[in-house]
C-alpha positions in Angstrom: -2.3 19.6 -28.4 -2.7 17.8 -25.3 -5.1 14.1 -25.2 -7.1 13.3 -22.8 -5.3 10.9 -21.5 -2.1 13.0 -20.8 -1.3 12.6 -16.7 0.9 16.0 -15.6 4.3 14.0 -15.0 4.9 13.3 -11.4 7.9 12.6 -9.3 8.4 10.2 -6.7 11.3 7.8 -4.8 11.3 4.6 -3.7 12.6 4.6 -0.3 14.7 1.1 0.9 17.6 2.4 3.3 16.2 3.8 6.3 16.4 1.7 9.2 15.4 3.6 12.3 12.1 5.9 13.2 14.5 8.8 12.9 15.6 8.0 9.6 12.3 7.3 7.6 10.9 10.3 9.1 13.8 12.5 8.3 13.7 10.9 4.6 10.0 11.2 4.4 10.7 15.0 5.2 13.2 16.2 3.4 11.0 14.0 0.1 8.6 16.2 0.4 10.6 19.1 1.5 12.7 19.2 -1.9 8.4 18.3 -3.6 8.6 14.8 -4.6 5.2 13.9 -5.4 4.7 10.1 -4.0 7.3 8.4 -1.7 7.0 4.5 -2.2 7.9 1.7 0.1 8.0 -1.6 -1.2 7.7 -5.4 0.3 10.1 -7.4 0.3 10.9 -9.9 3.9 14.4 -8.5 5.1 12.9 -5.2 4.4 10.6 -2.8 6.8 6.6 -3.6 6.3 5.3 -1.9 3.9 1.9 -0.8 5.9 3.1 -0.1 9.2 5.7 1.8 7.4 3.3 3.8 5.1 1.7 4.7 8.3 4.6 6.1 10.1 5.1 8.4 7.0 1.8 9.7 6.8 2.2 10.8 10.5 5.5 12.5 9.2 4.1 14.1 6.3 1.5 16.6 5.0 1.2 16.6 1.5 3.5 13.6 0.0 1.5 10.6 -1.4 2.1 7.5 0.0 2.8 4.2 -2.0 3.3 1.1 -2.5 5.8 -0.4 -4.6 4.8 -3.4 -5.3 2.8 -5.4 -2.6 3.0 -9.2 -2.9 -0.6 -9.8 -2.9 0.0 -13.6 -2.4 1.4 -12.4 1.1 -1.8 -11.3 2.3 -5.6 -12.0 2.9 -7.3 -9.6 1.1 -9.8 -8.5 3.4 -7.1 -7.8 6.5 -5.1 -6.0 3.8 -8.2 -3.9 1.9 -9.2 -3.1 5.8 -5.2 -2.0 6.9 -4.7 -0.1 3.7 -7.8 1.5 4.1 -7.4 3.0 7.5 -4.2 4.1 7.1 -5.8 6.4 4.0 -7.6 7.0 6.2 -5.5 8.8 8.7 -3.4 10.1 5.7 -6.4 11.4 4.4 -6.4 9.8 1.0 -3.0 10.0 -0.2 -2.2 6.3 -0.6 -1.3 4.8 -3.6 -1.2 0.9 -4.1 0.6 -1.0 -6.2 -0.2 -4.4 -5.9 1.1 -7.9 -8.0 1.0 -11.3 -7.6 4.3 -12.5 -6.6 7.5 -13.7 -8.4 9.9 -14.5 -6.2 9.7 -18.5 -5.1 12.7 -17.4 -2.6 10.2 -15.3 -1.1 7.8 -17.4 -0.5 10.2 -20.1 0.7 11.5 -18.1 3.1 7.9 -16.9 4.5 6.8 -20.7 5.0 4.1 -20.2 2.2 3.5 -22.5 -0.8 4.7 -21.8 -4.2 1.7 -21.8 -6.0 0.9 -21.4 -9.7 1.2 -18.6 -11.2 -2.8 -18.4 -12.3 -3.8 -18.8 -8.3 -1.7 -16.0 -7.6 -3.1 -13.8 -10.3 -7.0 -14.7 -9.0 -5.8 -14.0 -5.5 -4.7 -10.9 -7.0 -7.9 -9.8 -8.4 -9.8 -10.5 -5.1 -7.4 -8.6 -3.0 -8.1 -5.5 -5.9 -12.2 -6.0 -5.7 -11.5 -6.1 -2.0 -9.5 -2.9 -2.3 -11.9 -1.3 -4.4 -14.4 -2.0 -1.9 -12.8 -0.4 1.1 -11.3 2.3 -0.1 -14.8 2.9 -2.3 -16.8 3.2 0.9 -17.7 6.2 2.6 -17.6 4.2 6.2 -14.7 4.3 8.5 -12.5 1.0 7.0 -12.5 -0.4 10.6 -16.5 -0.3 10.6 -17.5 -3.6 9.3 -20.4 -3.7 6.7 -23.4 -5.1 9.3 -26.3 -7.4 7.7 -28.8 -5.7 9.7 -27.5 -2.0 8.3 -26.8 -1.7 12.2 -23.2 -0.4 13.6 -21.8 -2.7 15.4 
């Protein structure tokens, strides 16, 4: 018998090696040539950025979900990131998937130039960046339309 909550089991690969625009594409192929379900980036400095990155796969790709694996929340103001994740949904169409946390690594954020902080101000800063998520990718506008007091487009 099968619950309700059973998910059909899915298959996906967290991508780290690529280092040219030739090589994530050709990996981002043959992922979804061979039917991986979600290809993942994730965001580490000394790594590729994870958006910019998700973006050039969605041009690469059809049908391959594109992910996140995990963003560093603490990294980023939530509403610049709800807006860049958004569009490039967007563009893909709605086959983004996020994984977001708050942060872990105090080498990381030494070596960004960002404060340590505790862990309870990274967890709130997490669940802003998540409302903000919900928000954007929750709305039937365009993510790079701004919400506009007067219900005008800008």
């Amino acid at each position: 018998m099968t619950s309700p909550h059973t998910r059909p089991l899915r298959f996906g690969l967290v991508v780290f090696s690529p280092a040219t625009r030739a090589e994530w594409v050709a990996k981002a192929r043959h992922a979804e040539s061979l039917g991986y379900d979600v290809l993942s980036v994730s965001d580490h400095l000394g790594m590729p950025a994870p958006v910019p990155t998700l973006a050039l796969v969605a041009e690469a790709t059809e049908r391959i979900r594109l992910g996140t694996l995990v963003l560093n929340t603490s990294f980023y103001q939530p509403t610049v990131l709800a807006r860049d994740l958004a569009t490039v949904d967007h563009h893909a169409g709605g086959r983004v998937e996020i994984g977001l946390g708050a942060g872990y690594d105090k080498a990381q954020f030494d070596r960004a130039g960002l404060p340590w902080i505790p862990a309870k101000e990274r967890v709130d800063h997490l669940e802003r960046t998540v409302r903000e998520l919900r928000e954007a990718l929750g709305s039937p506008r365009p993510p790079h339309r701004p919400r506009n007091p007067a219900g005008r487009r800008s």
